[in-house]
N, C-alpha and C positions, 0 to 999 in steps of 0.2 A: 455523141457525148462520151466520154473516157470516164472510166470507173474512178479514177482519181488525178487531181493534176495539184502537182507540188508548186506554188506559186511564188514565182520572186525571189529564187534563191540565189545561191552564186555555186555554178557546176564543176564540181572536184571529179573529172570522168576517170579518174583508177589507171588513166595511163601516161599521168606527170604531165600532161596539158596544163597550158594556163587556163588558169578558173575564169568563167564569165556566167554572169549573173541571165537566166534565161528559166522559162518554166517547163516541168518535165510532166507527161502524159503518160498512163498508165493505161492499158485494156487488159481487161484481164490479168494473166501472171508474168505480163510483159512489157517494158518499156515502150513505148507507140511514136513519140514525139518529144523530140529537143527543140525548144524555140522560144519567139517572144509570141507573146499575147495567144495565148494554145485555148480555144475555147471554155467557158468553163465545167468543169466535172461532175460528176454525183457526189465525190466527195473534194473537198477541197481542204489544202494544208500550206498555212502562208509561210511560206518561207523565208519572210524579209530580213535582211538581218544575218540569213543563215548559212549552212553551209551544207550540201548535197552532196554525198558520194555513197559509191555503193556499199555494199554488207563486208564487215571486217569477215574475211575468209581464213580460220584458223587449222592448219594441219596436225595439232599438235595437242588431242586432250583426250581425256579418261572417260566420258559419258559412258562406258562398254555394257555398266548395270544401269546408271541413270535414265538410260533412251527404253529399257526395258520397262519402267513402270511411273516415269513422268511424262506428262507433256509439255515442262517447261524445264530445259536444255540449260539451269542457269546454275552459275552465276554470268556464264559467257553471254546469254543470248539477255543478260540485262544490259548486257554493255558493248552492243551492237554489231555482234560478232550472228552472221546470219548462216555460214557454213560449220561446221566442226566436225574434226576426221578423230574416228575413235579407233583404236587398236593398235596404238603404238606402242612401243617400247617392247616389244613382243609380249604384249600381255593382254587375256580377255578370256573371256567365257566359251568359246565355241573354237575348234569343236571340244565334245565332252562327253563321255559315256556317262551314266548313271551312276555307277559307284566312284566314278573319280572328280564328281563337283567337290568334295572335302576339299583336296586338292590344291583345284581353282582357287576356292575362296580362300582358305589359306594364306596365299600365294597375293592373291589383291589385297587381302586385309594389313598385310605385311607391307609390299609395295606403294598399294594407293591409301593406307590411312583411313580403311573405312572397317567399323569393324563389326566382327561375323555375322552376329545378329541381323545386323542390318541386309549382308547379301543372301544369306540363309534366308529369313524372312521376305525380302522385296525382290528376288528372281524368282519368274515365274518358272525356268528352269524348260520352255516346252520347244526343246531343241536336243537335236545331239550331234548329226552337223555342223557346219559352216553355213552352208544353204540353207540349211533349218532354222536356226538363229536370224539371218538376213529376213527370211519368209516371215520370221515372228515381229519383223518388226515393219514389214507390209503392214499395212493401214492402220499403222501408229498414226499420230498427229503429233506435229510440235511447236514450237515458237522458232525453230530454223531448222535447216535441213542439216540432215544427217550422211555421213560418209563415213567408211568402214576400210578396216587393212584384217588382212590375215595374220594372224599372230602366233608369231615361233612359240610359245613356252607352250599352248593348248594343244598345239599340233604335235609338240614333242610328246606332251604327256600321254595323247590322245593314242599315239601309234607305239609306244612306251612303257607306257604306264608308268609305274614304281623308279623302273629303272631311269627313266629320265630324270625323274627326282634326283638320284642320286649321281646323277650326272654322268651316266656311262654312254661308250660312244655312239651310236647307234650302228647297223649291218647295214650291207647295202642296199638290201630288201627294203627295211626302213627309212633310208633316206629319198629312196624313191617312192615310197609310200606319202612320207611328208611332202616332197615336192609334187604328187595327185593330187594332194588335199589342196595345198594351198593356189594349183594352176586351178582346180574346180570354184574356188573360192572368190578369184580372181576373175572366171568366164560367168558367176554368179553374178558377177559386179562388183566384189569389190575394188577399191583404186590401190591396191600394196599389198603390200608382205613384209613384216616387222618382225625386230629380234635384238635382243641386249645381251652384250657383254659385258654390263657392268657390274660388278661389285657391291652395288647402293641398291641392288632390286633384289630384295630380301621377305623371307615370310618372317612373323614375329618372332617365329624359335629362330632366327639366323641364318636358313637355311636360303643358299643363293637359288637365286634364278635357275630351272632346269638346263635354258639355252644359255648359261654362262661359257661351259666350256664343249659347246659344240665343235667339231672338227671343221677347218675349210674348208671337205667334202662335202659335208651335209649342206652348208650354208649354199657351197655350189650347185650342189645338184638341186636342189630347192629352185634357186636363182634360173637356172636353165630352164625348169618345167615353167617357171612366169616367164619368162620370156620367149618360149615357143607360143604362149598367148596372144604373146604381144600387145600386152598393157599392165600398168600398174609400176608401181615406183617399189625399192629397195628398202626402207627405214632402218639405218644402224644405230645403235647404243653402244659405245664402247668407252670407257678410261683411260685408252692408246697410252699405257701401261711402257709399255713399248712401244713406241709410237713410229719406229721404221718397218719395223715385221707386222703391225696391227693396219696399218694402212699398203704397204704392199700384198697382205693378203684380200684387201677389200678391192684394192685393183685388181685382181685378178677377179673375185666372183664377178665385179663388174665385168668386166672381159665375159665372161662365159655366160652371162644371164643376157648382157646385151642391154638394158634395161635402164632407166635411170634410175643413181642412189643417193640416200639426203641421210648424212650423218650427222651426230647432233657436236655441236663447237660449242663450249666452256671456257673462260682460263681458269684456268687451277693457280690457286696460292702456292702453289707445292713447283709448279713450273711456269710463273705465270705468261709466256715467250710460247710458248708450244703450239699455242694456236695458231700463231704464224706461223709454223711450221707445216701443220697442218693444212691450213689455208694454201699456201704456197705447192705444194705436194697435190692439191684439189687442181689448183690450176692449171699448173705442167700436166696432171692427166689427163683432164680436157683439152688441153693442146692438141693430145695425143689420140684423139677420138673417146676417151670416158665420158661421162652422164652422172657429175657427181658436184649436189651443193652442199654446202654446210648449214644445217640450221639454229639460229641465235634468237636469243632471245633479248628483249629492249629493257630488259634492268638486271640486278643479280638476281642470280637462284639464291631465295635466301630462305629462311625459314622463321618465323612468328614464334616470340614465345609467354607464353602464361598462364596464370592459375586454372583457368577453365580447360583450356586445350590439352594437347601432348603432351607439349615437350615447355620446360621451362628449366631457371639454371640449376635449380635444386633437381632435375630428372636423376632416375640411377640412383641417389642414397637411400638406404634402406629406410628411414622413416617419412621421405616421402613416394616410395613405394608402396608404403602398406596406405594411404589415404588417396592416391593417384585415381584410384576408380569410384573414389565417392563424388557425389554432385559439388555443384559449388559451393552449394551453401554448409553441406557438413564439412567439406575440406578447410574453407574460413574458421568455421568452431577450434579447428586443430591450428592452423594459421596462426589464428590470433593469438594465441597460448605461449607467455612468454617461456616456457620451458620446452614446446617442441620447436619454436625458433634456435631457441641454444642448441639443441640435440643436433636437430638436420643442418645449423650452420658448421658443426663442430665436425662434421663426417665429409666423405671425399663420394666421387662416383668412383664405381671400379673398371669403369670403360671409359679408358684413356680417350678413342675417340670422341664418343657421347659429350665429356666432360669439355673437350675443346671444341665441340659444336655449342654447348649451353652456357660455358661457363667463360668463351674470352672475353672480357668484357671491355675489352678496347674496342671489340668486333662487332659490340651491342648497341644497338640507341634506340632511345626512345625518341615519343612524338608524340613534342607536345604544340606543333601547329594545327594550323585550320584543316591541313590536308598530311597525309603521309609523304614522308620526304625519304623516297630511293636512292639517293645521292645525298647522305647524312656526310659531311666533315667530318673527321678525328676528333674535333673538338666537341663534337655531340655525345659521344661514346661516354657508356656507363663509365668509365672510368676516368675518363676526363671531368666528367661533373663529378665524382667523387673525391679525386684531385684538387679540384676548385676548392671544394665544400668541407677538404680534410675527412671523411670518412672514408669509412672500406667499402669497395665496390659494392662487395658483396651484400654489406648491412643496407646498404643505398637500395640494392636491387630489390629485395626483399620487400621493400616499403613502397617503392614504387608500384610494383605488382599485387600489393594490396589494397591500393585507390582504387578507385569507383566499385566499389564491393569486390573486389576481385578480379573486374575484367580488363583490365589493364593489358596491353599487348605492345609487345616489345619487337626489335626488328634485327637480324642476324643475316645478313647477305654473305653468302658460302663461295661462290661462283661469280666471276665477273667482277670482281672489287678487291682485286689484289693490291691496287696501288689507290683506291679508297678514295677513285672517280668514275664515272662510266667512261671517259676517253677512250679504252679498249673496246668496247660495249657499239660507241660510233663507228668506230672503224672497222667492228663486225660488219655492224649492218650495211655498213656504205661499200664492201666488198661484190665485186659484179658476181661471187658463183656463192651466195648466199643468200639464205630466205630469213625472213621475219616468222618467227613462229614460237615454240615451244610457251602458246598462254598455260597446256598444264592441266585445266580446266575438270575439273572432276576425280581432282589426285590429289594425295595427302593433302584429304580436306581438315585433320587436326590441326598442321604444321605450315599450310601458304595460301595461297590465294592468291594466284597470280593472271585469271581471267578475264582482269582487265589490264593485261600487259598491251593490246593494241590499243585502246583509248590511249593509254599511259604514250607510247607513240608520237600521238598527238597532243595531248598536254604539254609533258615534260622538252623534249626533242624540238619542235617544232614553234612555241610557245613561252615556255615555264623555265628551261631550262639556265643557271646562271654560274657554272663550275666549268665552261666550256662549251664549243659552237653547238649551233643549232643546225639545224636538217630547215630543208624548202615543205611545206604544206602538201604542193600537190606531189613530191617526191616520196613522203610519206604514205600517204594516201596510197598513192601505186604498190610499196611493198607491201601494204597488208591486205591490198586488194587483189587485183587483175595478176600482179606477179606469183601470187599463193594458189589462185585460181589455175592458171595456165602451170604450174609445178604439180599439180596433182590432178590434174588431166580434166578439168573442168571447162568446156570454154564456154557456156552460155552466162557466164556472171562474172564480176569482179572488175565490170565496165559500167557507165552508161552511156548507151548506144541503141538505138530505137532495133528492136528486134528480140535484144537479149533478155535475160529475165529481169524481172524488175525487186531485186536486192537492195534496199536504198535506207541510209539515213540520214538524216535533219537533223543538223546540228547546230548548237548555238555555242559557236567556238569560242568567244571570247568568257562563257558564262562552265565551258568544259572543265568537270572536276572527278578526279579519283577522290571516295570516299573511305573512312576508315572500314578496315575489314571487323566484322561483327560473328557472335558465335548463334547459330541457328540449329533447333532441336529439330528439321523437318525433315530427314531422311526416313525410310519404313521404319519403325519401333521407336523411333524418336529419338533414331540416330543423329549427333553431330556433326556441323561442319562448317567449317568457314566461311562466309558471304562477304562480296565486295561490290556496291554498284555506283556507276558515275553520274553524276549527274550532267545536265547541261545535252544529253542526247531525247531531243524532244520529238522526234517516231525515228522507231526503225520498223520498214517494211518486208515481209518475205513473199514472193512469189505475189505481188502486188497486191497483199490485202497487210493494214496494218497489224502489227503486234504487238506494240509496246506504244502510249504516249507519256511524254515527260515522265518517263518512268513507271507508269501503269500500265499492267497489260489489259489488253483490249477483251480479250476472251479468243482471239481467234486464233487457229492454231494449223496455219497451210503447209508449215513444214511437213516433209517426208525426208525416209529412206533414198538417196541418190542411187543409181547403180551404176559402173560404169561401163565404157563404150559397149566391153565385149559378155557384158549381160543376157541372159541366155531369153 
């Protein structure tokens, strides 16, 4: 008898098959049997109706502190994401001596949106390693497995210190120091080695990234020591600024690491064409013998704004800086007060940028359907209804984000909506040397919430979508499955196929919905953050015991620490 059999579903197997309705056998933490009429199980899950495929496998999230003192990996692993690879963008916790966690945290509270208290208080801090961190999180439990990269800014700072900070170049000694760390890091198990060049990874004083402006040596030599390993992937973050010198320098570390590299793909409003440049420059290399995808993501990088959170259009003027740190309910008092309205409408931000993130309000829309809509029309935009309605955006904005007591949250997509449809966004993904990824997942949790970017996959794309074509079900399915899996060196999951591990969720795809994102106090000190869950996913399984039904978790919690191949 089999520990669970999923009955009567229709089999989405993650490798762009056509679907056929058959029941699936579990023993143990492994798929056992694809077929009809599979005896019946200890547990049983009717599937009719439904639709089976395996665990959304995300390469692309922040958990770095979260896996350190929860056992539920969420918002991602609410929304059927059974993998999560933490320590991208060259940023995390390990390694770290003792006097330079300040640092760290710094450095994340700034980048990921979470703030100090929170990391001060909920790291338990009992590493100082790379190994030693990976070790700390041995016989953790969670709601899905976990997977780990080496990360440039800790490693910089780690063999550094100060000077890294301040962005000086490192000696040779040092560079080969970093590339020990992170080839040990890699023979540990971890699956990467991470590092950003961009501009946008900032601590709260402004201060960039340490690995902003690392030398092409450093990154090289780094690259070389992972690839004498002989496992693990690249992860680049860059702005390609420059985008013929920023991308012939990353061909070559490829060249000398040997390795494969996954750079993250944008369009910028500022170029919105580049990416095909980019893209096309990926291909030709791989012609050429490189090992290089682009990772995209399935809606804009956009960022959320209102009274409770971050950032909102008033951020940056001086009188709503001085109430920005009170709760909701004091900041309302001041709110509602028709003379601090006059004041803060009456003032400007002083960061030109900040003000064109918060404040274009053609860029802005809200949502006011049943579900959040990614793909808002120009005619939705704060400004357009304020057009309609004859008032000023701004007075407009103001009132809206004071409904429902103040939790009103508004929608800003930054990235990928230069021409104000996802059309670029398809042609990302439907690109043969690009992945599905960047959900995000435990990063500026004030400002998105983008964790259910693979649900959204299938909603929107496959389903929902009506501003242009749609994507095939089981094509879908495969990119955020078995394609994610096999890119970051996984092969027991991201299929179903009797042997492999048993990653699975039940879906009830025509009932499949993104819900709105909500502001939750449940970080350590009762820190904030964004939550987003969908509904319509009615179990997801990990390692063949369930975790989640119709949105409840079960108690159980079989995830682990993954390692990979060349784990010591």
């Amino acid at each position: 008898m089999a520990d669970v059999v999923i009955r009567g579903g229709t089999i989405l197997d993650g490798l762009g098959g056509e679907p056929f309705e058959a029941d699936l056998a579990i023993d143990g933490s492994k798929i056992s049997e694809i077929g009809e009429n599979v005896p019946k199980g200890k547990e049983e899950i009717d599937a009719s109706g439904k639709i089976v495929t395996p665990g959304f496998i995300d390469p692309h999230t922040h958990y770095d502190a979260q896996v350190t003192w929860s056992n539920s990996i969420s918002p991602s692993s609410w929304n059927g994401v059974t993998t999560a690879m933490v320590g991208n963008c060259g940023v995390g916790f390990a390694p770290c001596k003792p006097d330079e966690r300040d640092l760290l945290v710094k450095l994340m509270e700034g980048v990921e949106d979470i703030p100090e208290v929170v990391l001060t208080e909920g790291l338990p801090w009992n590493w100082e390693s790379f190994e030693d961190y990976m070790d700390s999180l041995d016989g953790r439990e969670y709601d899905l497995d976990v997977v780990t990269q080496v990360p440039h800014a800790a490693v910089r700072t780690y063999v550094m210190g100060e000077r890294a900070v301040r962005h000086e170049q490192a000696t040779p000694a040092e560079r080969e120091e970093m590339g020990r760390i992170a080839a040990a890091g890699i023979k540990a198990g971890a699956l990467g080695f991470s590092t950003s060049r961009t501009i946008n990874h900032r601590t709260l004083a402004g201060e960039h990234t340490p690995t902003l402006r690392a030398a092409e040596e450093e990154l090289a030599v780094i690259g070389e020591h992972v690839g004498r390993v002989g496992a693990g992937w690249i992860q680049v973050i860059s702005d390609f600024d420059d985008p013929d010198a920023e991308f012939a320098m990353l061909k070559r570390i490829n060249a000398r690491a040997k390795r494969p590299m996954a750079i993250t793909i944008l369009q910028r409003d500022s170029r919105p064409e580049l990416w095909r440049d980019l893209m096309a420059g990926i291909t030709q290399a791989n012609e050429e013998g490189a090992q290089i995808v682009g990772q995209v993501l399935t809606r804009p990088t956009g960022i959320l704004l209102g009274f409770e959170i971050s950032m909102n259009p008033f951020s940056g003027r001086p009188s709503w800086e001085k109430i920005a740190k009170l709760s909701l309910d004091e900041k309302l008092v001041h709110l509602r007060d028709p003379s601090f309205r006059k004041q803060v409408m009456s003032e400007t931000c002083p960061s030109k940028k900040l003000a064109g993130r918060v404040s274009t309000y053609e860029r802005i829309f809200p949502w006011d359907g049943e579900y959040p809509d990614y793909e808002p029309p120009a005619t939705q935009s704060v400004a357009a209804r304020g057009e309609r309605e004859g008032r000023d955006p701004e007075d407009l904005v103001y009132d809206m984000l004071l409904e429902k007591e103040g939790k009103t949250i508004l929608y800003r997509p930054l990235s990928n909506y230069a021409y104000g449809d996802l059309n670029t966004v398809g042609e990302m993904m439907q690109h043969p040397n690009t992945l599905v990824s960047l959900g995000d997942g435990g990063a500026h949790v004030g400002v998105l919430c983008d964790a259910t970017s693979m649900a959204y996959m299938l909603t929107h794309w496959t389903r929902d979508r009506t501003r242009g074509e749609k994507v095939a079900l089981p094509w879908a399915i495969k990119r955020i499955t078995s394609d994610n899996a096999k890119a970051i060196g996984l092969n027991d999951r991201g299929q179903l196929k009797p042997g492999l591990k048993a990653d699975i969720n039940v879906i009830d795809y025509e009932r499949l919905a993104i819900g709105y994102p909500e502001v939750a106090y449940d970080l350590p000190s009762g820190g904030r953050r964004l939550i987003q869950k969908s509904e319509g996913i009615e179990a997801t399984i990990v390692a063949g015991q369930t975790v989640y039904r119709n949105g409840k978790s079960t108690g159980n919690y079989p995830g682990r620490l993954i390692r990979g191949p060349k784990s010591r």
